[in-house]
C-alpha positions in Angstrom: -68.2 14.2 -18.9 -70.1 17.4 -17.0 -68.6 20.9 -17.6 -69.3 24.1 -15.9 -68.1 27.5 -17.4 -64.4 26.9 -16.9 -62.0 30.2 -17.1 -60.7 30.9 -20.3 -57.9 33.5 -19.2 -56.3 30.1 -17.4 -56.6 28.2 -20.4 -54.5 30.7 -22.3 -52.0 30.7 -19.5 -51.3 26.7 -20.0 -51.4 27.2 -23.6 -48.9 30.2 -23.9 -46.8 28.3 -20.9 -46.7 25.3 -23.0 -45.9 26.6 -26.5 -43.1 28.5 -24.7 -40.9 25.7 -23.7 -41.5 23.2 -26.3 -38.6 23.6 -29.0 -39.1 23.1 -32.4 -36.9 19.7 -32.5 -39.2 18.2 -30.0 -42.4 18.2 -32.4 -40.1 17.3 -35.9 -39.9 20.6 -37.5 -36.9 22.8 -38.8 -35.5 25.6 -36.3 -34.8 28.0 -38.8 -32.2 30.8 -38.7 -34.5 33.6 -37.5 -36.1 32.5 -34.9 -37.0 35.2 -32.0 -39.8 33.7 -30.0 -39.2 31.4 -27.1 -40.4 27.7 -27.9 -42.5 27.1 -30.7 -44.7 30.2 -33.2 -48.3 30.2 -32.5 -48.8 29.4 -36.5 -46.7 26.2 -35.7 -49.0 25.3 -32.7 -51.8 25.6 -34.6 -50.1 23.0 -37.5 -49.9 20.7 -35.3 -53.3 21.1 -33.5 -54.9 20.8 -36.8 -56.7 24.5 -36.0 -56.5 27.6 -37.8 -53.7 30.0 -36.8 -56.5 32.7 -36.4 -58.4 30.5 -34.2 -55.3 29.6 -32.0 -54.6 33.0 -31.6 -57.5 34.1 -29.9 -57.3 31.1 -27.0 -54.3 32.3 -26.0 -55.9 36.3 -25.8 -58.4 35.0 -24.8 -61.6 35.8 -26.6 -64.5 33.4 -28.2 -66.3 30.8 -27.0 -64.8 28.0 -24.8 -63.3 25.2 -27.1 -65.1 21.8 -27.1 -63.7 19.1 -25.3 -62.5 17.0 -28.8 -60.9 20.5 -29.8 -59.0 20.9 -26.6 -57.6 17.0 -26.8 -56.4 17.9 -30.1 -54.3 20.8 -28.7 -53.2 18.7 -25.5 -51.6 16.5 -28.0 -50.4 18.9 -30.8 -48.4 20.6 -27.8 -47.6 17.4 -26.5 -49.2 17.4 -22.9 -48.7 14.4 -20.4 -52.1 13.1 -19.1 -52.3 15.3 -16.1 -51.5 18.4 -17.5 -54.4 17.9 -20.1 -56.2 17.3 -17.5 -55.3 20.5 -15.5 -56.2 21.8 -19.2 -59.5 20.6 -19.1 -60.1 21.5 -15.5 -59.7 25.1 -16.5 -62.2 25.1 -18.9 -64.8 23.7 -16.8 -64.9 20.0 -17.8 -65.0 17.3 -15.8 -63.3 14.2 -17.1 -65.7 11.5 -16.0 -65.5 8.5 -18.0 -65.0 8.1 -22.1 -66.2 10.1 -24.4 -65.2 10.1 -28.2 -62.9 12.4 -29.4 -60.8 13.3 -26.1 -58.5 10.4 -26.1 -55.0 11.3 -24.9 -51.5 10.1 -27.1 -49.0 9.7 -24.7 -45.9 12.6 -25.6 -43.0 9.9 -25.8 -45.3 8.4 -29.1 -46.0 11.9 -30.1 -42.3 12.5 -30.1 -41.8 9.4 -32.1 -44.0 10.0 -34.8 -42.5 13.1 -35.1 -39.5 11.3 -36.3 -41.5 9.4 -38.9 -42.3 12.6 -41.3 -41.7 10.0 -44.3 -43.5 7.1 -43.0 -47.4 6.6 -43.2 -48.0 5.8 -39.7 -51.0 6.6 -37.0 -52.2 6.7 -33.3 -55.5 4.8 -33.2 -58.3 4.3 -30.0 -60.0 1.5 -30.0 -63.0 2.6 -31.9 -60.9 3.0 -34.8 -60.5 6.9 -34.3 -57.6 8.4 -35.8 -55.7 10.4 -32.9 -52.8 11.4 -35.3 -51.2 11.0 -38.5 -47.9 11.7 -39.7 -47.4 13.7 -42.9 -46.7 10.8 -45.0 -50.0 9.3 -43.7 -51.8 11.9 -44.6 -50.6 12.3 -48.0 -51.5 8.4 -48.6 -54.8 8.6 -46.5 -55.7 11.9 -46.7 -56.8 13.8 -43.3 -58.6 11.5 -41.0 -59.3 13.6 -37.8 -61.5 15.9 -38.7 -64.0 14.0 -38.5 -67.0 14.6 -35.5 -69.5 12.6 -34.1 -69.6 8.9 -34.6 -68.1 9.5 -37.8 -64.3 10.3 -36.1 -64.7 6.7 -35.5 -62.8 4.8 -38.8 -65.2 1.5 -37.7 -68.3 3.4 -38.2 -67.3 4.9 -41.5 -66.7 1.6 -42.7 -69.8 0.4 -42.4 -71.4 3.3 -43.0 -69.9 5.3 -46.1 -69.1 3.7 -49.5 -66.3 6.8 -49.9 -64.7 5.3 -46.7 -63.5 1.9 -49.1 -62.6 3.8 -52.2 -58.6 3.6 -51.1 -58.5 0.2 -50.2 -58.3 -3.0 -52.8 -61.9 -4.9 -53.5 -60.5 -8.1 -52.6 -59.7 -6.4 -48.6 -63.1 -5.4 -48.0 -64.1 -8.7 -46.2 -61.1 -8.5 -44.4 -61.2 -5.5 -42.9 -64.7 -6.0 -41.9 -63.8 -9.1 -39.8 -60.6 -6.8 -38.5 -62.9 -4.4 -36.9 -65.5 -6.5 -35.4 -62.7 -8.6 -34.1 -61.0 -5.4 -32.3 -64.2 -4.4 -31.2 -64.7 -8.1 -29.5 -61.4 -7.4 -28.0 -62.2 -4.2 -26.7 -65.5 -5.4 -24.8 -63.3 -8.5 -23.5 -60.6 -5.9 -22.2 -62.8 -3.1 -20.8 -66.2 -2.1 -19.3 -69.6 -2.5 -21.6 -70.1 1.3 -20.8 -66.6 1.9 -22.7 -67.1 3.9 -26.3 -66.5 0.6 -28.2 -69.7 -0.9 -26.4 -72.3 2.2 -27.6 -70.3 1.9 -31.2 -71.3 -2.0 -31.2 -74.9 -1.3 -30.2 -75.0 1.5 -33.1 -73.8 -0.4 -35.7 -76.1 -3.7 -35.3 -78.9 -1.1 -35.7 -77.7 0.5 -38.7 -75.2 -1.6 -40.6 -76.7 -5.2 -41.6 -73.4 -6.0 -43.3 -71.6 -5.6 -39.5 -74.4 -7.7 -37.6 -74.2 -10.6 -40.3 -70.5 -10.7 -39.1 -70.7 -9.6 -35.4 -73.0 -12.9 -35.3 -70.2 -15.4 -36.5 -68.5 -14.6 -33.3 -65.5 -15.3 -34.9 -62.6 -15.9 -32.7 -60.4 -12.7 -31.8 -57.0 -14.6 -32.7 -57.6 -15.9 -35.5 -57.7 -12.1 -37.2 -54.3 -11.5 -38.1 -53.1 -7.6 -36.6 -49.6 -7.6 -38.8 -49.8 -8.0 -42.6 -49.5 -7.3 -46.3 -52.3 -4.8 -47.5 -53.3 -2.7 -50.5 -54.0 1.1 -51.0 -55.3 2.5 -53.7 -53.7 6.0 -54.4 -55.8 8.2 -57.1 -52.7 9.1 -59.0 -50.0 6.2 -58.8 -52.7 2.6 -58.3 -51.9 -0.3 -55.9 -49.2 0.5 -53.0 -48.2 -2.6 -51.7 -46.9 -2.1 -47.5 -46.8 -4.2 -44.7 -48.9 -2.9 -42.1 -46.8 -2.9 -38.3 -49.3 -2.3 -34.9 -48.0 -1.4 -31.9 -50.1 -1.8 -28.7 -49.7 0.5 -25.8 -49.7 -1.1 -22.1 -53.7 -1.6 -22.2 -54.2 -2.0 -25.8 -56.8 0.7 -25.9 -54.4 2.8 -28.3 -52.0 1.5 -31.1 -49.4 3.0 -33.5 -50.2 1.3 -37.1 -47.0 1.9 -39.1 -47.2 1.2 -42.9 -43.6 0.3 -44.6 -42.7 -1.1 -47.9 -39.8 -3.0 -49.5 -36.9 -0.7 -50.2 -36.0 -0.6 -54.0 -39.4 -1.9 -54.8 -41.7 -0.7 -57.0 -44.3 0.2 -54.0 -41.4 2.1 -52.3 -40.9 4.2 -55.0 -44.9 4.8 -55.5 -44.8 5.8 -52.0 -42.1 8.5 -52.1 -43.5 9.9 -55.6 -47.1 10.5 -53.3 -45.0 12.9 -51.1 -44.4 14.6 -54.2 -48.0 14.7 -55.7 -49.4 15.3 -52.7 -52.9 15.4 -50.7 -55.6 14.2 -53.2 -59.0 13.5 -52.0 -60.9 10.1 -52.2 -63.7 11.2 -54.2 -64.7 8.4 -56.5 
């Protein structure tokens, strides 16, 4: 990715022009009875963009520095842009979308507008790198916030290996699991794309820094024998073991997924699960 210095004044225009027409219904959240502004408030933009309402505000003034390119992905998908109007949106502020590069990975609106009918339902978009892209509200109640993250560490696979904290919600008897899970993807990855791709560089980092992954990078264990769909464990701080079935979707070239996380209606994990929309965002802390 190159960038030059962009203009900021047209990057408010797309913003403002954007936030106009989208409606409240299309992104999941209550009309209201008062509402006066066309389209959606800038404080509700910003919800959904995961940004402060102060820092929305000023790019569409505009005033401050020019947003990074992770931030301005964010926004493409909190206002639900199609690919080539976040591209036009980068454009305008002076980046040139050449290749990969971690944290700008686009979420198609027709799977933004899906999730936003899945409010009570842990569910997720996820790159291939293991990068959260979105969560619904339930997921982030069960998960806590996953994309605010930078650097390597937006990546879920690098975590993994790399922070203790990143286990702490997730049975002991999983662990192994998981591990094999991600180096699996990641195989899949390198079979489906380039060797420059993202997943490649993550591979490289890992075997330098994470014995644990290069012990089981060198089984080369086979891709299909790691099951995608299946029963796991989470570990909520207030209400123990959540049992749920874990559902992944594939897009068209399997470089993005929707995991979705259900449970049994009437059993006891169901009812765990609504009791942590009640409790709450609690932190993994150990």
């Amino acid at each position: 990715m190159t960038s030059a210095d962009g203009d900021l004044a047209d990057v408010a225009d797309l913003l403002r022009a954007r936030r106009r027409v989208l409606q409240p219904e299309d992104v999941g959240l209550p009309r209201g009875r008062r509402r006066r502004t066309p389209g959606l408030r800038r404080d509700e933009v910003a919800a959904l963009c995961s940004v402060s309402s102060a820092y929305y505000g000023r790019l569409e003034r505009p005033c401050g520095p020019r947003p990074s390119p992770a931030m301005l992905a964010s926004i493409a998908r909190g206002l639900r842009f199609n690919r080539a109007d976040r591209d036009r949106l980068f454009s305008a502020a002076g980046y040139d979308l050449a290749g990969e590069v971690l944290g700008t990975a686009h979420v198609d609106p027709g799977v933004m507008h899906v999730l936003g009918r899945l409010a009570d339902t842990p569910a997720m978009v996820v790159d291939a790198v293991g990068e959260v892209l979105h969560q619904t509200p339930s997921a982030k109640v069960l998960f806590g916030e996953l994309t605010g993250f930078s650097g390597w560490s937006r990546s879920g696979y690098y975590r993994w290996f790399t922070d203790a904290g990143e286990r702490l919600r997730h049975g002991v008897t999983e662990h192994s699991t998981i591990g094999d899970e991600i180096v699996a993807d990641l195989r899949r990855s390198l079979m489906d794309r380039e060797n420059t791709c993202p997943a490649s560089d993550l591979v490289k980092l890992l075997l330098r820094r994470s014995d644990e992954f290069a012990e089981i990078w060198r089984r080369e264990r086979l891709v299909d024998a790691v099951r995608i769909n299946r029963q796991c464990r989470i570990v909520h701080p207030a209400l123990g073991v959540i049992q749920l079935q874990r559902e992944v979707l594939f897009d068209t070239d399997r470089n993005r997924r929707v995991v979705i996380y259900l449970t049994v209606p009437g059993s006891e994990s169901h009812t765990k699960l609504k009791l942590s929309t009640v409790i709450g965002h609690h932190r993994f802390d150990g």
